[in-house]
C-alpha positions in Angstrom: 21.8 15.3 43.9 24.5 14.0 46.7 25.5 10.5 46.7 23.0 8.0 48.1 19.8 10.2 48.1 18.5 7.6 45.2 15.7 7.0 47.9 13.9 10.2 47.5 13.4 10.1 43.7 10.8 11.4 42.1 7.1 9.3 41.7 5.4 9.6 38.7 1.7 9.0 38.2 -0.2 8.7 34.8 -0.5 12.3 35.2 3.1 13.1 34.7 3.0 11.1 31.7 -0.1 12.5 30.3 1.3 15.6 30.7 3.9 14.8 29.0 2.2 13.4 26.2 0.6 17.0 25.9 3.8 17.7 24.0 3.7 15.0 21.3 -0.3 16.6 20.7 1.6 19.9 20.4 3.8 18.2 17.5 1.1 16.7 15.8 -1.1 19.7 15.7 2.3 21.4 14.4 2.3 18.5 11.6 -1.5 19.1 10.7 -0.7 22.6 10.3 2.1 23.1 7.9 0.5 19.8 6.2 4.0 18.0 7.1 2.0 14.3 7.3 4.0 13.1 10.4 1.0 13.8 13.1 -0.5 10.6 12.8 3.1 8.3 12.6 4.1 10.9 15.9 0.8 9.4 17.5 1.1 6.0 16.9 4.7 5.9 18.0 3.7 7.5 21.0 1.0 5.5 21.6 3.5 2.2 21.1 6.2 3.8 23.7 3.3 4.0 26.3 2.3 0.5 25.6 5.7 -1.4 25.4 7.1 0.4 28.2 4.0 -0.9 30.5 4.1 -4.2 28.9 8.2 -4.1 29.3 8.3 -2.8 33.0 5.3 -5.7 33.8 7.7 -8.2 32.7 11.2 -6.8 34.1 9.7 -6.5 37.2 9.1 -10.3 37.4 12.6 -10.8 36.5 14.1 -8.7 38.2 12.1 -11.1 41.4 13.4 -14.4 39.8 17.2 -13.1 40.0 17.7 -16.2 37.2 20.3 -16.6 35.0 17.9 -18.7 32.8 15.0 -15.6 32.3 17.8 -13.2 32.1 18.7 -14.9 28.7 15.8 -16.0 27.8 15.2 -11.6 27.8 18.3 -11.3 25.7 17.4 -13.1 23.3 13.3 -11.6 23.2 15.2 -8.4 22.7 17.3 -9.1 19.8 14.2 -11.0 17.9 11.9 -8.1 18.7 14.7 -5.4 17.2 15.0 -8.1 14.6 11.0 -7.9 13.8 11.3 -4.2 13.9 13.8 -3.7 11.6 13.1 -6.3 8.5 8.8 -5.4 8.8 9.0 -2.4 10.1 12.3 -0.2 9.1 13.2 -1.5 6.0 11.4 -0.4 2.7 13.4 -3.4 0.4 14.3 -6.8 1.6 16.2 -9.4 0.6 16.1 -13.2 0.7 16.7 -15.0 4.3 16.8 -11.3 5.5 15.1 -12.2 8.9 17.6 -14.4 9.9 20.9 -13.1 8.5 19.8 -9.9 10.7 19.3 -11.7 14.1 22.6 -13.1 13.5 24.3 -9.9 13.3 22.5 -9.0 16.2 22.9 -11.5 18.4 26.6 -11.9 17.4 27.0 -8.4 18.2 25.1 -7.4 21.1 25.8 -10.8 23.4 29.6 -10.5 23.0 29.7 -7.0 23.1 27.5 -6.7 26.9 28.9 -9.8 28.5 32.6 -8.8 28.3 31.6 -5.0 28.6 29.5 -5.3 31.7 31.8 -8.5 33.5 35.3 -6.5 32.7 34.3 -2.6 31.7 31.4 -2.0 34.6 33.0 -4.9 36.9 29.9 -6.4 37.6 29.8 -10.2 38.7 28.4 -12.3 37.9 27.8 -10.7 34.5 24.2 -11.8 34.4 22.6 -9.6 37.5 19.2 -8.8 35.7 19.2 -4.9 36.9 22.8 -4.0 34.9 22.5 -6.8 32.1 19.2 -6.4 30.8 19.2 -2.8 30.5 22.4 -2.5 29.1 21.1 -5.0 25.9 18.2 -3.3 25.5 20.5 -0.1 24.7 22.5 -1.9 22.8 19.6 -3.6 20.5 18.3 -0.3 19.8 21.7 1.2 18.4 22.4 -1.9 16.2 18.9 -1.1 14.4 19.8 2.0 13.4 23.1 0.9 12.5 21.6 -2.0 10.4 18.7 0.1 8.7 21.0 2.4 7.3 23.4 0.1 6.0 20.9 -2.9 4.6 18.8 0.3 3.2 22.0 2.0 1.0 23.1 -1.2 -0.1 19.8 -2.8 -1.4 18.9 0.9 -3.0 22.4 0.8 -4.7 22.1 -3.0 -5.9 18.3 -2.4 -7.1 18.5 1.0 -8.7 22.3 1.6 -9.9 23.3 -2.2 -10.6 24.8 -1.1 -13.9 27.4 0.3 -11.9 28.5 -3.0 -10.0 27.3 -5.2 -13.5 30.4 -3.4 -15.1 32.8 -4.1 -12.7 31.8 -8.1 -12.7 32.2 -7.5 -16.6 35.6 -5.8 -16.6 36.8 -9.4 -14.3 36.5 -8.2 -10.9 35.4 -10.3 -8.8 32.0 -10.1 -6.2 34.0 -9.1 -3.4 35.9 -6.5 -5.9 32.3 -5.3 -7.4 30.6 -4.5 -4.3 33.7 -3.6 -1.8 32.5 0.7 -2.6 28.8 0.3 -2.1 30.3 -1.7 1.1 32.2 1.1 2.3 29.8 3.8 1.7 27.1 2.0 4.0 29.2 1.2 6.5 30.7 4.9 6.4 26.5 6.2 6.9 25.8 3.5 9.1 28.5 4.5 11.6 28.3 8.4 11.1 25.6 9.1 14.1 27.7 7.3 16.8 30.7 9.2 15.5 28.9 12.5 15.4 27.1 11.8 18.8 30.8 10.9 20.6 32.3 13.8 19.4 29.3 15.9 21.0 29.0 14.4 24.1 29.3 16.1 27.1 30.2 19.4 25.8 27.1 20.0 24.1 24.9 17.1 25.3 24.1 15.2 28.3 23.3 11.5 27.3 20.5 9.8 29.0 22.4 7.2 30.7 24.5 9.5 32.9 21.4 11.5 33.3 19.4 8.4 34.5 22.7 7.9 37.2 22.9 11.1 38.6 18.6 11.1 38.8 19.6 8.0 40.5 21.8 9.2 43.2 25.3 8.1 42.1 28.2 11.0 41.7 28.9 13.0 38.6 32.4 11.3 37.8 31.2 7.9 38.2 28.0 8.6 35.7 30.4 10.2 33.4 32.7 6.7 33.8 30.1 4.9 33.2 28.5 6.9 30.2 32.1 6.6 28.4 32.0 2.6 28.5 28.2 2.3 27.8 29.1 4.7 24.7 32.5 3.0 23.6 29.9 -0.4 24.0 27.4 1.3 21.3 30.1 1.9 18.7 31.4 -1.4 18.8 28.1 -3.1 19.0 26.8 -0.8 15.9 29.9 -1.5 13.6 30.0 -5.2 14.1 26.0 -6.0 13.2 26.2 -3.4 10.7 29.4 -5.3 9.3 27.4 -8.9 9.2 24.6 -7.9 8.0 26.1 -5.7 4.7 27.9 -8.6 4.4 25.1 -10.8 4.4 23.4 -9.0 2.1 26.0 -8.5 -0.5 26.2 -12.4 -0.4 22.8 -12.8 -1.3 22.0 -10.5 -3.7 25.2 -10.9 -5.7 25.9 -15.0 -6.0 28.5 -17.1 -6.5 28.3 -16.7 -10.3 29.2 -13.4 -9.8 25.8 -12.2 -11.0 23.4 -9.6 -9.5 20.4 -11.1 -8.6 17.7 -8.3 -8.1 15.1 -11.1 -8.2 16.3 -11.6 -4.6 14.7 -7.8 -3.8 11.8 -7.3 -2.5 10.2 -4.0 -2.7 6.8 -4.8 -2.0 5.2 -3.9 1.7 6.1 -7.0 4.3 4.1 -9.5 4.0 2.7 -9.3 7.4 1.2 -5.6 6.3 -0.2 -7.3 3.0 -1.9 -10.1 5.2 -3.1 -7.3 7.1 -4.5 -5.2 4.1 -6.5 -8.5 2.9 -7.9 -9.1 6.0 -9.1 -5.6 6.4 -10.2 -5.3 2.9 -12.2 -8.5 3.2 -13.9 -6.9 6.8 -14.4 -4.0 5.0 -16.2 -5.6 1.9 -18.0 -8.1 4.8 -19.5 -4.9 6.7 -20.6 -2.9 3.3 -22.3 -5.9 1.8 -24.2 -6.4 5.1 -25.1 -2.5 5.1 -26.4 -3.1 2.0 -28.3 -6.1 2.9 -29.6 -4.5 5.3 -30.8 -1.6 3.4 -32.4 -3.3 0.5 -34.1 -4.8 3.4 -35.4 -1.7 4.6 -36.1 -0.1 1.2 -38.6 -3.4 0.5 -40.3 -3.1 3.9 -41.0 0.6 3.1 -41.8 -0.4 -0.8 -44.3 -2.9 -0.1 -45.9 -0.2 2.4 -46.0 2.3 -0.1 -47.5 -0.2 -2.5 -50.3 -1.2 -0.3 -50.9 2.5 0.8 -51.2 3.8 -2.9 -54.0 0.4 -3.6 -55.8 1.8 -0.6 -55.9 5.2 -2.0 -56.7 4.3 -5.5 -59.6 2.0 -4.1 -60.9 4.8 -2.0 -60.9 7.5 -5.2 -62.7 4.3 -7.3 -64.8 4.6 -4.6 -65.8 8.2 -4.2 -66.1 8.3 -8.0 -68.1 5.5 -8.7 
């Protein structure tokens, strides 16, 4: 595509898309076949990009119009609670205590840093703030930390919950917290930052990343895509390491105190608490809707009964009858 043809881009209807999603039904039928149980989760995830796009692009598109500083932040900071929600409910399989907010701290202390001095001094965009460059480039950088922080909060929780005998002898043999829990440190921080290594050490060669892909789509010219792929990338890493930093951090604090003890107590394995509310409520609906069935058809059954009843005295008065 040459340089400024951005104008004749393609339109897509909610046919494209449908079509499209033809290929997540295609998966799923996959799944059901071999019996890999991943159809319905492929669904539902589905299902939840169409939605939160819509939802997303309704609300972009407003601020895009306001052109305010003020929404632009206030966007920011939806973003980094939202990733925040998604990864202590929804990612993580143990938490720990105050997990919520020691997360949205390594977030937000990663991501806002990281895309205001990347996008005013790397991309050379000013003022910083312009909703069309600063937005977008957040919302990348949100999703990276996640991953980032899932795998490091997961390997570090599983290690404290399920091999503490490992860091209780080293707090027995004198060394201190820091000492103790410095390899189950390393080793999450090594998995957590893995993926952007591999994925920079693959780029362009053997894949295209979606950012320069969306730019030349867009209209602008190969080398300048490729720029600004390379900055948006070198932004991930950075964003990724620092979050995933804080938070193991964080966590190590917690779950190991000041006493130098580990404090597994702190661990929670259970679901989230918003899926337990969930479960009760839909248990008690459940239980609400079969007692009324019930009702309903003991109702039924006595209607019928006392029918029956007064049908068999008519009969046995008509045979008294006849016989008599």
């Amino acid at each position: 595509m040459d340089p400024g043809s951005g104008s004749s881009s393609t339109h897509l209807t909610w046919g494209n898309v449908g079509l499209a999603f033809s290929f997540i039904l295609l998966d799923g039928i996959v799944s059901t076949t071999f019996g890999l149980g991943v159809g319905s989760s492929l669904i539902t995830a589905a299902v939840r990009c169409v939605v939160q796009l819509s939802v997303v692009a309704l609300i972009l598109q407003k601020v895009f119009e306001t052109n305010n500083p003020w929404a632009v932040a206030g966007m920011a900071c939806l973003l980094n609670v939202m990733g925040t929600a998604e990864t202590v409910i929804n990612k993580s399989k143990k938490r720990y205590d105050y997990m919520f907010p020691s997360v949205l701290l390594g977030m937000l202390g990663s991501t806002i840093p990281v895309s205001i001095i990347g996008i005013r001094f790397a991309m050379d965009v000013d003022p910083f703030w312009k909703p069309e460059q600063y937005i977008p480039v957040v919302g990348m950088l949100c999703g990276a930390t996640i991953s980032g922080i899932v795998v490091s909060v997961t390997y570090v929780l599983k290690e404290l919950y399920d091999n503490k005998d490992k860091v209780e002898m080293y707090l027995a043999f004198g060394a201190s917290r820091f000492e103790a829990c410095k390899p189950i440190a390393r080793d999450a921080l090594r998995l957590a930052l893995t993926p952007n290594i591999n994925q920079m050490s693959v780029i362009g060669i053997i894949a295209i990343p979606g950012m320069m892909t969306g730019a030349i789509l867009g209209g602008s010219s190969v080398e300048q895509a490729a720029r600004l792929q390379m900055v948006i990338m070198f932004m991930i890493s950075s964003c990724t390491a620092l979050s995933s930093i804080v938070t193991t951090i964080l966590a190590l604090g917690v779950v190991v105190d000041t006493e130098h003890r580990v404090r597994t107590d702190r661990i929670d394995t259970r679901e989230h608490a918003v899926y337990r509310a969930r479960n009760r409520v839909i248990s008690k609906i459940v239980g609400a809707v079969k007692d009324a069935v019930i009702a309903v058809a003991g109702g039924v059954k006595s209607v019928f009964g006392k029918r029956d009843a007064e049908q068999e005295g008519t009969d046995a008065s008509e045979r008294q009858r006849l016989l008599g």
